[in-house]
N, C-alpha and C positions, 0 to 999 in steps of 0.2 A: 668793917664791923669787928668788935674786938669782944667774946664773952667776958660775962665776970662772975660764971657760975656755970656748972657741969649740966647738960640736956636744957641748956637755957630756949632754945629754938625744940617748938614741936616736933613729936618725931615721926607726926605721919606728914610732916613737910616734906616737897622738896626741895632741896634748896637751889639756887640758880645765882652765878656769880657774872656779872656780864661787865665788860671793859679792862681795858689796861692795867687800868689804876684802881680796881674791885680788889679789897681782898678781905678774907674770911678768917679771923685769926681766933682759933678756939682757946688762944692764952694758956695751954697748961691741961685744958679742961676736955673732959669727954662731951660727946655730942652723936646721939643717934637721930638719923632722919631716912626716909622712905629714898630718897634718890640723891643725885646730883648733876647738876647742868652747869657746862663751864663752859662759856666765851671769851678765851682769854683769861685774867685775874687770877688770881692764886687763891689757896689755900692752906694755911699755917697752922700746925697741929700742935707745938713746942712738945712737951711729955706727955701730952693728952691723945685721946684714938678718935678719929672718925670713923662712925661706924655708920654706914647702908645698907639697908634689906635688899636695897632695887639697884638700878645699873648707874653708871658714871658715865655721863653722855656730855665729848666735847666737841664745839661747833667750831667750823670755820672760821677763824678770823690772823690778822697781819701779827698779830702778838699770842704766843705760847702762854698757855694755861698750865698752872702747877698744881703740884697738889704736893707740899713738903711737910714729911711728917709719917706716921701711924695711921696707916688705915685697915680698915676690915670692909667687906663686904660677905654678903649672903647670896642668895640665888636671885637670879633677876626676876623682877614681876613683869618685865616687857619686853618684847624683840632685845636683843643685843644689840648694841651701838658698838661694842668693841671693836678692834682693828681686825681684821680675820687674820693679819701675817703674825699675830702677837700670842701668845699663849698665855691663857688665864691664869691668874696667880694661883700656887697651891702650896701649902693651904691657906684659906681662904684670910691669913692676916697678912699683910707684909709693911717693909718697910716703904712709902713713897718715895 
């Protein structure tokens, strides 16, 4: 799925990218939504920021999940999924 406009997806979505061959290309453009679910597939931000209120939860599967680009998150609204060996980004923007 490729935007062709900024906050084009609701932003109390979450969104969820699932397969190989899934990817999520915000084109350029900002995009705020409530979460993010990855199995696999990517996420391409080009100059644009994804931005998350809630956590970035990735599932098990044979093929690595990206997320290339700008992002931010905020405080998680649910349990952490995060890796507990990894330490949370700070501050709360970084480069993917």
């Amino acid at each position: 799925m490729r935007l062709l406009a900024g906050d084009q997806i609701s932003p109390a979505a979450t969104l969820g990218i699932t397969g190989a061959d899934s990817t999520l290309d915000l084109n350029g453009f900002n995009q705020d939504d409530r979460a993010l679910r990855l199995t696999a597939g990517q996420v391409k931000t080009g100059v644009g920021t994804l931005t998350l209120a809630g956590n970035v939860t990735s599932l098990a599967e044979k093929t690595t999940a990206l997320i290339g680009g700008s992002c931010r998150w905020g405080e998680p609204t649910e349990p952490s999924t995060w890796p507990t060996d990894r330490p949370r980004s700070t501050p709360k923007s970084r480069r993917c």
